[in-house]
TIGU-912701 format. One record per residue: residue in one letter; z, y, x of N, C-alpha, C in turn. Coordinates in steps of 0.001 Angstrom, whole numbers, padded with zeros to 6 digits, always signed. Layout:
N
AZYXZYXZYX/...
This chain:
408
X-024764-035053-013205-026125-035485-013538-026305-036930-013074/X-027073-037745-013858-027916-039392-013359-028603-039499-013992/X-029711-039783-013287-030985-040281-013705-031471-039106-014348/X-031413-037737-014199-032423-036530-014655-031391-035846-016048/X-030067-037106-016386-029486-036290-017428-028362-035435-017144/X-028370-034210-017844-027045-033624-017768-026098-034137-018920/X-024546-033605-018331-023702-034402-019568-022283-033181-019064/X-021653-032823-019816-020284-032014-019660-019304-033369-019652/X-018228-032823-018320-016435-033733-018218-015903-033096-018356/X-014340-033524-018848-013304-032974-017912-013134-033412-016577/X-011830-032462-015787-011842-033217-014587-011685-034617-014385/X-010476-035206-015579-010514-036256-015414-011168-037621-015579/X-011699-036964-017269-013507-037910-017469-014377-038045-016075/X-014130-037151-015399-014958-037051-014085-014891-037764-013508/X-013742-038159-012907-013075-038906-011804-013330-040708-011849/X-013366-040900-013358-013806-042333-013829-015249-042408-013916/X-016004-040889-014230-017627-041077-014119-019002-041188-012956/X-017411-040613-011816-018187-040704-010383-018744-042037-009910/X-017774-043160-010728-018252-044402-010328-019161-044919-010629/X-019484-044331-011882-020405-044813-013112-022087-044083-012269/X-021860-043497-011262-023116-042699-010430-022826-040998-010778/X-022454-040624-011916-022535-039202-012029-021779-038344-010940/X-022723-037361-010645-022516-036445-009766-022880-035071-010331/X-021819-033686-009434-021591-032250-009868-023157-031455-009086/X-023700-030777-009307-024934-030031-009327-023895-028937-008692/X-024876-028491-007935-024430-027339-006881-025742-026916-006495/X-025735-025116-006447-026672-024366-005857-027298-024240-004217/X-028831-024906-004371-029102-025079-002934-030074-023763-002950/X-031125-023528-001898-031757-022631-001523-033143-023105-001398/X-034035-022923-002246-035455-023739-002261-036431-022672-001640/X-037071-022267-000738-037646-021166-000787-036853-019427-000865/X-037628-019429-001816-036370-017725-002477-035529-018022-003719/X-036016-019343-004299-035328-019495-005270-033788-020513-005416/X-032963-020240-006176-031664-020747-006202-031895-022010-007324/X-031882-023278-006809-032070-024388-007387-030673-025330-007909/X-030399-025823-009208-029345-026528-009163-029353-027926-009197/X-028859-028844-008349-029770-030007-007866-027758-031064-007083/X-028349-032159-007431-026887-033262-007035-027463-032952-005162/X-025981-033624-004812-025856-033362-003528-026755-034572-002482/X-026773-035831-003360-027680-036540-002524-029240-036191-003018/X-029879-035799-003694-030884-035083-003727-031313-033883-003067/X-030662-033155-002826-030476-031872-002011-030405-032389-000146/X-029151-033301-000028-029523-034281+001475-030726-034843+001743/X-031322-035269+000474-032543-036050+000941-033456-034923+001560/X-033440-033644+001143-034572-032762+001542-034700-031418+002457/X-033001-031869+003034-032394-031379+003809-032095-029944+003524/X-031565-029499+002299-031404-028478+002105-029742-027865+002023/X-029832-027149+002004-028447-026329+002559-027832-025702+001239/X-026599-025828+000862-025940-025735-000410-025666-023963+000252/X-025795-023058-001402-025486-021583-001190-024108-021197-001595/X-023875-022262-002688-022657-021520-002954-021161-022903-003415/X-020202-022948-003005-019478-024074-003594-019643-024538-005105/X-019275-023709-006048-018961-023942-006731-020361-024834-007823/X-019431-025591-008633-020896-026438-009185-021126-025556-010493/X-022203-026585-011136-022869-026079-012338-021518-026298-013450/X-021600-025503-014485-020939-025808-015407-021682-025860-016716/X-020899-026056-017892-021789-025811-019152-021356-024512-019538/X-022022-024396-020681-022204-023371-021470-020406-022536-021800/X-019402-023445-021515-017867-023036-022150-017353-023823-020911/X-017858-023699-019724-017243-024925-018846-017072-026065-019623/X-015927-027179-018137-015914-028254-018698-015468-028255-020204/X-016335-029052-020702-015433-029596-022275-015330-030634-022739/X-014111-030495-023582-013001-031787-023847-013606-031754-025388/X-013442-032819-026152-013890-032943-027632-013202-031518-028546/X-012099-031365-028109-011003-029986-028934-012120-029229-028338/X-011627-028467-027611-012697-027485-027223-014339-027129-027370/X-014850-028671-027095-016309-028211-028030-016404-028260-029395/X-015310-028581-029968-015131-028256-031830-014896-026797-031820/X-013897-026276-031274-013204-025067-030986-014612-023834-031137/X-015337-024164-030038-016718-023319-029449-017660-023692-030178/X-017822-024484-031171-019139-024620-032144-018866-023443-033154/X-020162-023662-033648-020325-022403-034688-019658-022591-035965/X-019858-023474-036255-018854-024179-037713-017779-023759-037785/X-017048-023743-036632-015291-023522-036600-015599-022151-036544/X-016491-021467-035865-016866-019866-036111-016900-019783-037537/X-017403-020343-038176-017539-020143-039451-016439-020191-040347/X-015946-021041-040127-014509-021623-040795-012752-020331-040439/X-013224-019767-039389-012360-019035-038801-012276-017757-039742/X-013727-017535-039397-014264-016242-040356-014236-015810-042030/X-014198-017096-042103-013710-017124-043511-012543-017338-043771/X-011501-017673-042929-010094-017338-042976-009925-016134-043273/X-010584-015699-042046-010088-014344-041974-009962-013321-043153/X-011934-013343-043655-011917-013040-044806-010840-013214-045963/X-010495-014110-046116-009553-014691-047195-008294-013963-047146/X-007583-014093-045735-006513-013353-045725-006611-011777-045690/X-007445-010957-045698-007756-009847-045326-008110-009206-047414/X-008782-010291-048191-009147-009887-049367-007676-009502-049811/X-006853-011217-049580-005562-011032-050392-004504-009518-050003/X-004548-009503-048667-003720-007990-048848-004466-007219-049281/X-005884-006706-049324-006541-005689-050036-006246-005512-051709/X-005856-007120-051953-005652-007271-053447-003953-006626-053412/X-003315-006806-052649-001294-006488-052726-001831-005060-053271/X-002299-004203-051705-002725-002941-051528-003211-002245-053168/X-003814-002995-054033-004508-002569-054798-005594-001866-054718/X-006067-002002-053656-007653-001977-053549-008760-002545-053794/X-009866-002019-054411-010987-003020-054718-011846-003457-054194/X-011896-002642-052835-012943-003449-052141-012418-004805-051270/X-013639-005220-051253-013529-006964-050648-014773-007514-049663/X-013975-008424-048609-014993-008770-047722-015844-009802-047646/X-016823-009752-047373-017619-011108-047463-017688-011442-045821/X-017337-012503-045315-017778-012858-043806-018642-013189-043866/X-019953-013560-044679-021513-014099-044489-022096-012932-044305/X-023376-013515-043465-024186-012727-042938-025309-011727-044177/X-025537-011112-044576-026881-010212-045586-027756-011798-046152/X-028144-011972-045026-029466-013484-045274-028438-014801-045987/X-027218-015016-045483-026935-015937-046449-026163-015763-047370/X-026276-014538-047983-025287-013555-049059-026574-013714-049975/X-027838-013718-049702-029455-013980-050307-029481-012115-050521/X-029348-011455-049457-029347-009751-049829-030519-009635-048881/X-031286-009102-049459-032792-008639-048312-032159-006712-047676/X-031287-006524-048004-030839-005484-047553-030752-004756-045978/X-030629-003375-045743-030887-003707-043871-028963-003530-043201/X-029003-004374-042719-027748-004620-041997-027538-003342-041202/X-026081-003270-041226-025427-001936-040101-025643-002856-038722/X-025674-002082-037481-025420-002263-036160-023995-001994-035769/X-023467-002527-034963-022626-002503-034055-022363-001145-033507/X-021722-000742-033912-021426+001131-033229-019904+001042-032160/X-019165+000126-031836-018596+000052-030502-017606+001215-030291/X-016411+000847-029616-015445+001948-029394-015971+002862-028985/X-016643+003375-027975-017380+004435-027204-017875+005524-028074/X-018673+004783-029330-019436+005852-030488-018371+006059-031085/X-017701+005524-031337-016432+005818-032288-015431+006929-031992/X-015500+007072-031030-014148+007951-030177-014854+009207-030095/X-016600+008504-029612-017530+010305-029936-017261+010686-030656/X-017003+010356-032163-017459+010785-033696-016214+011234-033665/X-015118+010548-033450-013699+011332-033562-013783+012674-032748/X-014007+012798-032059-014350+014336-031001-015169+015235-031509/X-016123+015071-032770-016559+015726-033529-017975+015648-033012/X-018739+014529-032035-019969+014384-031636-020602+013472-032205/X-021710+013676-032315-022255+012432-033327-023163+011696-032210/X-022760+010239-032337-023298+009144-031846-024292+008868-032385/X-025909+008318-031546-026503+008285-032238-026598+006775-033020/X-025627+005643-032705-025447+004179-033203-024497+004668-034636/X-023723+005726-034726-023103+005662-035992-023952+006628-036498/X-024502+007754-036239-025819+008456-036887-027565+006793-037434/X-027308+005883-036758-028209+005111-037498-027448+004261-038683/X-026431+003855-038277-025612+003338-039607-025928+003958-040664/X-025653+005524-040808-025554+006388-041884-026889+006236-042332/X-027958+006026-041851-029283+006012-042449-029189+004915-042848/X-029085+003948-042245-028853+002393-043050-028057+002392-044204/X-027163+003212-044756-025891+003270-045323-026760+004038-046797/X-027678+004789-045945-028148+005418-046963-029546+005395-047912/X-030515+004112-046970-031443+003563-047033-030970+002532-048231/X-030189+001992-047727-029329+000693-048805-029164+001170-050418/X-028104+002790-050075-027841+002776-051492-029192+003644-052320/X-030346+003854-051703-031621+004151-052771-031951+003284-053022/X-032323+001931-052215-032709+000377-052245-031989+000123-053522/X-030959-000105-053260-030048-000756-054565-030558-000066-056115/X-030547+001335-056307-030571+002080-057136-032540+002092-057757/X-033491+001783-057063-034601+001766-057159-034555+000153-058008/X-033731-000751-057290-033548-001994-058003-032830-002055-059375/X-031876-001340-059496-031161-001278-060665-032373-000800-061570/X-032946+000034-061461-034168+000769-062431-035221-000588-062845/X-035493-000907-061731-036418-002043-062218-035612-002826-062894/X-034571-003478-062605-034039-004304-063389-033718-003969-065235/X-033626-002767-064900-033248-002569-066518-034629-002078-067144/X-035446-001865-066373-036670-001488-067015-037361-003272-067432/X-037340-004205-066988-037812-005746-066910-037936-006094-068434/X-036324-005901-068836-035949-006036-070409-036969-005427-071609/X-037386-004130-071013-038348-003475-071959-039529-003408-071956/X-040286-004221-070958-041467-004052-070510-042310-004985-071601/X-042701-005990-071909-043153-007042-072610-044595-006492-072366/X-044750-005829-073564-046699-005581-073319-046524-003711-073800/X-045490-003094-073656-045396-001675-073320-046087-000932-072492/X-047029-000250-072882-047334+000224-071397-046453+001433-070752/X-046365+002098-071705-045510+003599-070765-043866+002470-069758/X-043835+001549-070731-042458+000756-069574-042675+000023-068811/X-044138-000178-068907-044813-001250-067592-045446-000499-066749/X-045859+001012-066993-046505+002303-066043-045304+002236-065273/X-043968+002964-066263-042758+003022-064797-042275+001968-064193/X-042243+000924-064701-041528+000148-063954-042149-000368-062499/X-043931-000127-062550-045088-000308-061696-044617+001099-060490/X-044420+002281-061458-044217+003118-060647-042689+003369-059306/X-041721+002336-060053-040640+002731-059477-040697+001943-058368/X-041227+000790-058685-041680-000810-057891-041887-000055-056246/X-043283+000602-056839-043717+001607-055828-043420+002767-054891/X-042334+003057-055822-040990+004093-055031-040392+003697-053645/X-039973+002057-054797-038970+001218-053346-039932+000967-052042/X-041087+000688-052377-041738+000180-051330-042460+001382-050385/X-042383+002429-050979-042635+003856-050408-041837+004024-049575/X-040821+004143-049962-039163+004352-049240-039325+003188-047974/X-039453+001946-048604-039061+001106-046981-040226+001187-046148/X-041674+001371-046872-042293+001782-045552-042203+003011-044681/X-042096+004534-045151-041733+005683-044193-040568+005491-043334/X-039634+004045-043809-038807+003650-042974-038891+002955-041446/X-040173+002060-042173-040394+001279-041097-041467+001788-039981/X-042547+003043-040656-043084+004279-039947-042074+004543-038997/X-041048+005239-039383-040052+006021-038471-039514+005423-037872/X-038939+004342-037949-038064+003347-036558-039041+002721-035662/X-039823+002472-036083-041240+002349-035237-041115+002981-034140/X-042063+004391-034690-042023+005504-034094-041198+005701-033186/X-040083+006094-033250-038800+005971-033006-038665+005147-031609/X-039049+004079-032172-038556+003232-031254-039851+003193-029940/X-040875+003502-030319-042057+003557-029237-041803+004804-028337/X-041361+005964-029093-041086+006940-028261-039865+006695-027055/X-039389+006037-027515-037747+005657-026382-038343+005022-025561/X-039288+003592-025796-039654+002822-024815-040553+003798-023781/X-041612+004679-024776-042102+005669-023487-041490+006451-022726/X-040066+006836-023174-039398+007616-022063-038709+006951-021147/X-037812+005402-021707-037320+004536-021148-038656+004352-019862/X-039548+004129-019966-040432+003419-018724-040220+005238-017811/X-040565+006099-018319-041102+007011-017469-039494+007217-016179/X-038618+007460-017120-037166+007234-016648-037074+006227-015647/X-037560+004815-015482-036704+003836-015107-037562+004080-013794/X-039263+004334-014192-040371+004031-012830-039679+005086-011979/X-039416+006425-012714-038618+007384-011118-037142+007051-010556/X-036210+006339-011108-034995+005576-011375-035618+004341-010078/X-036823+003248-010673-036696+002701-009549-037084+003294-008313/X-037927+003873-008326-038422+004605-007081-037259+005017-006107/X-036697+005677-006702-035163+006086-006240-034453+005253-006019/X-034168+003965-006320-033874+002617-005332-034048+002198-004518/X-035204+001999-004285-036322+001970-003024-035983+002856-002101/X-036425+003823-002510-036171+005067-001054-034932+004692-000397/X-033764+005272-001521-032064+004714-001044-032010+003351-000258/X-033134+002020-000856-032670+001008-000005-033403+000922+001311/X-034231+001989+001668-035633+001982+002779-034418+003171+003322/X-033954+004149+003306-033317+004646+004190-032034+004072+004915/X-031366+003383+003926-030103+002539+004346-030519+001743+005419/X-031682+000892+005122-032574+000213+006691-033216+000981+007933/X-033672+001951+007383-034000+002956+008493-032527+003309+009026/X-031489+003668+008632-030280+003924+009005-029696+002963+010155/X-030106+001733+009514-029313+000406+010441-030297+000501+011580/X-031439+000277+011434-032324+000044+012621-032184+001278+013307/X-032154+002739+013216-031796+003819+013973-030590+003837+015256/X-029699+003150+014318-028015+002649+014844-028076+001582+015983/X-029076+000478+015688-029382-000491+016843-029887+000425+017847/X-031155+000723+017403-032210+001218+018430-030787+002134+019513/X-030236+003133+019140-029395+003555+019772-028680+003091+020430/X-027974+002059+020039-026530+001188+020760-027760+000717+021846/X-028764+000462+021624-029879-000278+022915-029815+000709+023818/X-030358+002113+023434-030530+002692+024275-029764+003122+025132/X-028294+003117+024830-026992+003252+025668-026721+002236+026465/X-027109+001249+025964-026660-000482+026876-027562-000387+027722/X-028957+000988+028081-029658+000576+029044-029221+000849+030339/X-029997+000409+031644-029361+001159+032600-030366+002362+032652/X-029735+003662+033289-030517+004812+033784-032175+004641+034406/X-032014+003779+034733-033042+003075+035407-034134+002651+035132/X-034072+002418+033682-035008+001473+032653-035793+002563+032040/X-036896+002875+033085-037539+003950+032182-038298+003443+031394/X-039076+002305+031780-039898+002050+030156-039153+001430+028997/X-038313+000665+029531-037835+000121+028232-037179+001153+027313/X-036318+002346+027698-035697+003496+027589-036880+004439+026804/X-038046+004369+027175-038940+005306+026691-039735+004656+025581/X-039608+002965+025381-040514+002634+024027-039629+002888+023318/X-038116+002894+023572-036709+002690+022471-036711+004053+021739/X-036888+005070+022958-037148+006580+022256-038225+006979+021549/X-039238+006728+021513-040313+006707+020747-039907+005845+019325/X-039434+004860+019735-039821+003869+018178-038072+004669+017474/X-037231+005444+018222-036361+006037+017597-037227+007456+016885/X-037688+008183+017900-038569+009108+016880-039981+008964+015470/X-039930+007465+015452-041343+007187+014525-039588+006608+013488/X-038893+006494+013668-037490+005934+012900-037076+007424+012136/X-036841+008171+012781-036478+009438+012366-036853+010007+011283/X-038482+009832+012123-039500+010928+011071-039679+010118+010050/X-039611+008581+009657-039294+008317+007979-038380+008479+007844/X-037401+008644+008106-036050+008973+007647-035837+010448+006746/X-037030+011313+007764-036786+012607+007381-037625+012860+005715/X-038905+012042+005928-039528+011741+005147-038586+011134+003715/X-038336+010118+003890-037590+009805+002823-036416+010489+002139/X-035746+011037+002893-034735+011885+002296-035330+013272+001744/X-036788+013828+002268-037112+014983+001285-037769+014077+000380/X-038182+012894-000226-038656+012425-001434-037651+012358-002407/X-036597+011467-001739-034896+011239-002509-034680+012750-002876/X-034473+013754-001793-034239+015013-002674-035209+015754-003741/X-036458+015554-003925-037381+015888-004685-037062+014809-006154/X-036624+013982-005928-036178+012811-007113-034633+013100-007710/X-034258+013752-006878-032772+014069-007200-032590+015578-008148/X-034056+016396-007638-034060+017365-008549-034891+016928-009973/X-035612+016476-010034-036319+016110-011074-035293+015770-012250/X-034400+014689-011632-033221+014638-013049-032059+015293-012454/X-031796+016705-012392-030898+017652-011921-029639+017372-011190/X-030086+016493-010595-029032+015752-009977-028493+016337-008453/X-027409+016348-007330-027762+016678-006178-026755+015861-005298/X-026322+015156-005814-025857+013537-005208-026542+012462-005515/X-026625+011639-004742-026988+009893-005156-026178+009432-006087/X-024762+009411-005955-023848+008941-006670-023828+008929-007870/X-024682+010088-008275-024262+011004-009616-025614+010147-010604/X-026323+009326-009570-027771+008719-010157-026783+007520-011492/X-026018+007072-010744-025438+006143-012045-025448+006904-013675/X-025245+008387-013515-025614+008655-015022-026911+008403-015755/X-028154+008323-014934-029237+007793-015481-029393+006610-015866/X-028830+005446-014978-028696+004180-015353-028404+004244-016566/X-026864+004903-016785-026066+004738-018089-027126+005009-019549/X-028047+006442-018857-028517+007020-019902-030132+006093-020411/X-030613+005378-019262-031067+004153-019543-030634+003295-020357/X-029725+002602-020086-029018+001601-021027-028531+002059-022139/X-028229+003343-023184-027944+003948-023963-029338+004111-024794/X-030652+003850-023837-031600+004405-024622-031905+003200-025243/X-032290+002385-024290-032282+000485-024468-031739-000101-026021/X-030538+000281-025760-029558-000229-026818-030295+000703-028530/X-030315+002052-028358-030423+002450-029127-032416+002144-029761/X-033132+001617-028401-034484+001147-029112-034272-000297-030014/X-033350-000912-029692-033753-001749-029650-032760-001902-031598/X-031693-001053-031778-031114-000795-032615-032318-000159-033780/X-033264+000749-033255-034378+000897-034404-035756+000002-034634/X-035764-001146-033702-036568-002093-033461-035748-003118-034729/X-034643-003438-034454-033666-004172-035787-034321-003757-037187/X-033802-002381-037430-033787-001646-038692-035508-001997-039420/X-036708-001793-037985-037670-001631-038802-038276-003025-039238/X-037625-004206-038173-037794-005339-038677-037678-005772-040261/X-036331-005143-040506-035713-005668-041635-036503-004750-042827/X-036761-003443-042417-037447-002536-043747-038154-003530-043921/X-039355-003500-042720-040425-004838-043217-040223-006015-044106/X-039155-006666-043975-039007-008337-044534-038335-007553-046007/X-037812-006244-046333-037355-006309-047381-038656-005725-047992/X-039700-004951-047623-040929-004486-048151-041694-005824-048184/X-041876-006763-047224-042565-008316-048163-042168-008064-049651/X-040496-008442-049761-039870-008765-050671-040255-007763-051910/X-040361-006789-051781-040415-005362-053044-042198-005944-053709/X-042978-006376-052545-044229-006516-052783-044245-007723-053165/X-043730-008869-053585-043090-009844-054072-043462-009447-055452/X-042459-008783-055999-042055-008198-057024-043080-007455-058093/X-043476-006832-057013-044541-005916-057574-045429-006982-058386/X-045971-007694-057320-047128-008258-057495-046581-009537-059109/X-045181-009421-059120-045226-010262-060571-045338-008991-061648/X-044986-008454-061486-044841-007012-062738-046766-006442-062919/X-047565-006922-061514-048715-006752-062124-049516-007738-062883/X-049007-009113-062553-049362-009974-063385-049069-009823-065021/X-047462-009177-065346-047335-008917-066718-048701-007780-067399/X-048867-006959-066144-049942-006076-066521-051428-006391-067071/X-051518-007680-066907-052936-008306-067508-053145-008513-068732/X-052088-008284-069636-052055-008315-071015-052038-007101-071826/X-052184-006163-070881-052138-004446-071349-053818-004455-070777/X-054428-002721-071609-055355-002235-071269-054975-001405-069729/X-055849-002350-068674-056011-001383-067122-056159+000327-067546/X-057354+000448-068263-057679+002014-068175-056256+002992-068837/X-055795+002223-069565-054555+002833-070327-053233+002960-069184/X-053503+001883-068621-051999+001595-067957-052287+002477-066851/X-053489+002454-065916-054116+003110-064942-053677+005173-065049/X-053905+005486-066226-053863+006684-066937-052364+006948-067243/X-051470+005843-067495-049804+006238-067774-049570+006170-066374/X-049360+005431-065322-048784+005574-063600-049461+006695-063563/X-051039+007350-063668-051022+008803-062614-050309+009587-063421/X-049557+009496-064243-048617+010604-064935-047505+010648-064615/X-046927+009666-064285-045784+009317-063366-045972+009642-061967/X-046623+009002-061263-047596+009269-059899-046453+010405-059538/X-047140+011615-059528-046496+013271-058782-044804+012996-059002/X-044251+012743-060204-043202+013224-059964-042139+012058-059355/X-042664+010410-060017-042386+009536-058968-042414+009828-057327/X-043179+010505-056865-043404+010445-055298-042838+011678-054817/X-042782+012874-055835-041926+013978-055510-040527+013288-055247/X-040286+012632-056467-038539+012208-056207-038277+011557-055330/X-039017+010644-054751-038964+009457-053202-038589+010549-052410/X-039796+011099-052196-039864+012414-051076-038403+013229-050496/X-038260+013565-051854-037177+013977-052272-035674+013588-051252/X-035348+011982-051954-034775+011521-051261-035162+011138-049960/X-036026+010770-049499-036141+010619-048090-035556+012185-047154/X-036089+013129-047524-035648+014728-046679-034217+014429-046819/X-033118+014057-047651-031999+014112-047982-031740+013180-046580/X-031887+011372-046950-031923+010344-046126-031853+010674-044542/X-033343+011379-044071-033719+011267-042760-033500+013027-042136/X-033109+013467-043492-032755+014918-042565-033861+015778-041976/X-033222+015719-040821-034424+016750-040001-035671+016082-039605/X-035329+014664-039567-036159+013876-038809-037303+013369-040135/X-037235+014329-041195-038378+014173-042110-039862+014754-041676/X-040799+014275-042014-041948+014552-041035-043026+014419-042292/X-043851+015487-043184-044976+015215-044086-046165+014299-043504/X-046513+014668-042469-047455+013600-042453-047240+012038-042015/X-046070+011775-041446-045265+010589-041918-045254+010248-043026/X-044797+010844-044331-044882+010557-045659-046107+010386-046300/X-047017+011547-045831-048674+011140-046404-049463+009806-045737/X-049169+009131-044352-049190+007698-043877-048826+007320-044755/X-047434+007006-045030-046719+005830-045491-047596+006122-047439/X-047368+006924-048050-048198+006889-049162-049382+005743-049103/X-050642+006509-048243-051323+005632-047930-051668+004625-047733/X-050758+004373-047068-050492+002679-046752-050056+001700-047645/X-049008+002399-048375-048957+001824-049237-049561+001543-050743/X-050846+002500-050927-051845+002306-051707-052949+001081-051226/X-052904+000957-050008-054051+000132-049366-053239-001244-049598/X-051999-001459-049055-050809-002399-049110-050863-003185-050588/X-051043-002332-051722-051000-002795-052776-052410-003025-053585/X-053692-002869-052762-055133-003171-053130-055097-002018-053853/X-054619-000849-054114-054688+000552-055169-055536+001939-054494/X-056918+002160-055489-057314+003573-054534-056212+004977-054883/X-056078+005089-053654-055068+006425-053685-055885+007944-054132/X-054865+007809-055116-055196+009763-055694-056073+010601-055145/X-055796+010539-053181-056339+011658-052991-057891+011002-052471/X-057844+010119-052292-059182+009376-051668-060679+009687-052813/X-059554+009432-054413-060231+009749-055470-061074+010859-055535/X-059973+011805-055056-059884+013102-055397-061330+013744-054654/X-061304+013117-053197-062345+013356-052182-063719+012868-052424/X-063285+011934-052846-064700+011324-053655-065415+012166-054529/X-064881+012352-055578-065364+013306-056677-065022+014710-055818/X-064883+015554-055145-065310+016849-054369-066570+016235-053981/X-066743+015274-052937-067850+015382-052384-069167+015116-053146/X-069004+014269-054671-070299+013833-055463-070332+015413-056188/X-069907+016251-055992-069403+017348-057202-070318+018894-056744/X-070070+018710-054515-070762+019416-053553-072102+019145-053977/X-072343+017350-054087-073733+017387-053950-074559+017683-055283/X-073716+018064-056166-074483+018005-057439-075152+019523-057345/X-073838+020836-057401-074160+021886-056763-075204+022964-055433/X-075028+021953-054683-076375+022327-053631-077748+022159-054145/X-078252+023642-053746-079505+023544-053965-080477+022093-053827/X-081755+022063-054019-082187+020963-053458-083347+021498-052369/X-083432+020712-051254-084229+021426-050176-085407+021851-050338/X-085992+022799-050017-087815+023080-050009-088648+021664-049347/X-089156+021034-049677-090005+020156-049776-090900+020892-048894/X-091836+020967-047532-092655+021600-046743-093695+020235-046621/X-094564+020220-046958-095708+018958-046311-096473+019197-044933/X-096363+018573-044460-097133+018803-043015-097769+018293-042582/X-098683+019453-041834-100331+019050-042099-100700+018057-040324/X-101378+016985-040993-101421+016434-039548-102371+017006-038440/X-102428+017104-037562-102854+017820-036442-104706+017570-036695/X-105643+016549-037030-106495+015948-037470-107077+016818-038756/X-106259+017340-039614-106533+017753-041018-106935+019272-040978/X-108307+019191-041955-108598+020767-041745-108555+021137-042816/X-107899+022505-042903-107288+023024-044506-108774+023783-044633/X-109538+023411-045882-110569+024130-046070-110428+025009-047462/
């Protein structure tokens, strides 16, 4: 560092830059906090260095090769090697599939990306257990290929639409499919993902608690151990000093005793009956973490690809301004039921067990409001309730006589 700037050497750039004023940043002790600061700055304020070693950059020192090496470009450039050589044997092989090293976003695919499922899930799934990082793939895997297939429909429906209405009803209707589909998606990873964070906190607050205690007895432990070695170094003689040592050993004890029936009351709670054995919660912490944060991804992306569907929509309703509304209005609710049966449909297939109706009657919803459209059943409620009031009697009319008034 000089003059407030940082700059990466090698050692030997170094050695010529020391003259030039630059100096190595090393960790001093500011308070509680660990500060990285040059050594005559740190002298000036008399502070005490914590650890030898200095600051480095981001890849340690670097040489011009090496920060080419560690930029992203050459990441890029690598990756598409790779790709390249990896297509051509797929092509020897006679296989047809082929790799793209770009990312979904610069492929221009609004599609939702797989996660990272890691040796660990992998070796589950081989054992015949299902992981739940390769159990979300498969929904992604399978989210994708209705996505695609909802698109293919529109696309070939586009060609026939002009001022059609029964091909501008479905194509309105299928529009609506896709965007059905990615919202009960983005409902459920939501969901999903709020429920983990609520168990994640409830988990971690008794997890830390259980730190605490463990690190409040380990100190009660040490200070017990002094107090003792004191009380042996006394002479026989020393009755008071001997008798505050025994006392402040029995007020030592009794938290001790205290704390270890809390630790054991915490140790049953997650069926545990070692400390040791607490590292499986950690693990099962960080498993949950990973996996919120894996349906926090997914529902991001439903979202940015549901912008996109509503994109779409909203041009296919513009073609709709050249058709009669009441006509076109009257061809979608005919479509309507069995359009949303078939979504439905596929979603129970998609999400399995984890299909939920009133999840689906939300996401409907929403997506009637989403698209400025009154929904079927809102209709439906409407006309029950003008339909009640037509039917009900009408009340007896009673006039009442004011207290003043004499009925003659």
């Amino acid at each position: 560092m000089k003059n407030g700037k940082e700059r990466g050497f090698t050692a030997a750039e170094f050695r010529t830059a020391q003259n030039e004023g630059w100096e190595k940043q090393y960790p001093y002790r500011v308070g509680k906090k660990k500060v990285y600061m040059t050594p005559s700055a740190a002298d000036a304020q008399g502070l005490v260095r914590t650890d030898k070693h200095p600051k480095s950059t981001r890849y340690g020192r670097q040489n011009p090769i090496s920060e080419r090496w560690n930029s992203e470009e050459q990441l890029a450039a690598w990756r598409a090697a790779w790709a390249d050589v990896s297509n051509r044997y797929l092509e020897r092989a006679g296989r047809e599939e082929r790799i793209d090293h770009r990312s979904n976003a610069a492929r221009g695919l609004d599609e939702i990306p797989t996660i990272n499922e890691g040796a660990a899930a992998q070796a589950l799934e081989r054992k015949g257990i299902i992981s739940d990082r390769c159990e979300i793939n498969r929904e992604i895997r399978e989210q994708n290929k209705l996505i695609r297939a909802i698109r293919d429909e529109i696309t070939k429906l586009k060609n026939t639409i002009m001022t059609s209405i029964p091909a501008l009803a479905k194509a309105l209707e299928t529009a609506r499919k896709g965007i059905l589909l990615l919202r009960y998606s983005w409902l459920y990873h939501t969901g999903a993902a709020e429920n983990l964070e609520n168990n994640i906190q409830l988990i971690r607050s008794d997890y830390e608690w259980f730190l605490t205690i463990r690190k409040l007895l380990r100190e009660k432990s040490k200070q017990k151990k002094a107090l003792t070695a004191e009380l042996k170094s006394l002479s026989p003689t020393s009755f008071l000093c001997r008798g505050e040592i025994k006392r402040e050993l029995a007020a030592v004890t009794e938290d001790m005793e205290e704390l270890k029936s809390e630790l054991s009351m915490l140790l049953s709670e997650f069926d545990k009956t070692d400390p040791d054995s607490m590292k499986e919660v950690r693990q099962r912490i960080d498993a949950m973490t990973a996996s919120k944060t894996g349906f926090e991804t997914i529902a991001a992306k439903a979202a940015d690809s549901m912008d996109a569907e509503v994109e779409k929509y909203r041009a296919l309703q513009e073609q709709a301004r050249a058709v009669d509304a009441d006509e076109l209005h009257a061809a979608r609710m005919e479509l309507r039921g069995e359009m949303t049966a078939a979504v439905r449909e596929k979603i129970k297939d998609t999400f399995s067990k984890s299909y939920d109706y009133d999840r689906f009657r939300q996401a409907d919803q929403d997506v009637s409001e989403l698209l400025g459209e009154p929904h079927p059943d809102a209709q439906r409620s409407i006309r029950r309730r003008l339909k009640r009031g037509r039917e009900q009697p009408a009340p007896d009319i009673q006039t009442r006589k004011h207290k003043n008034e004499v009925e003659l």
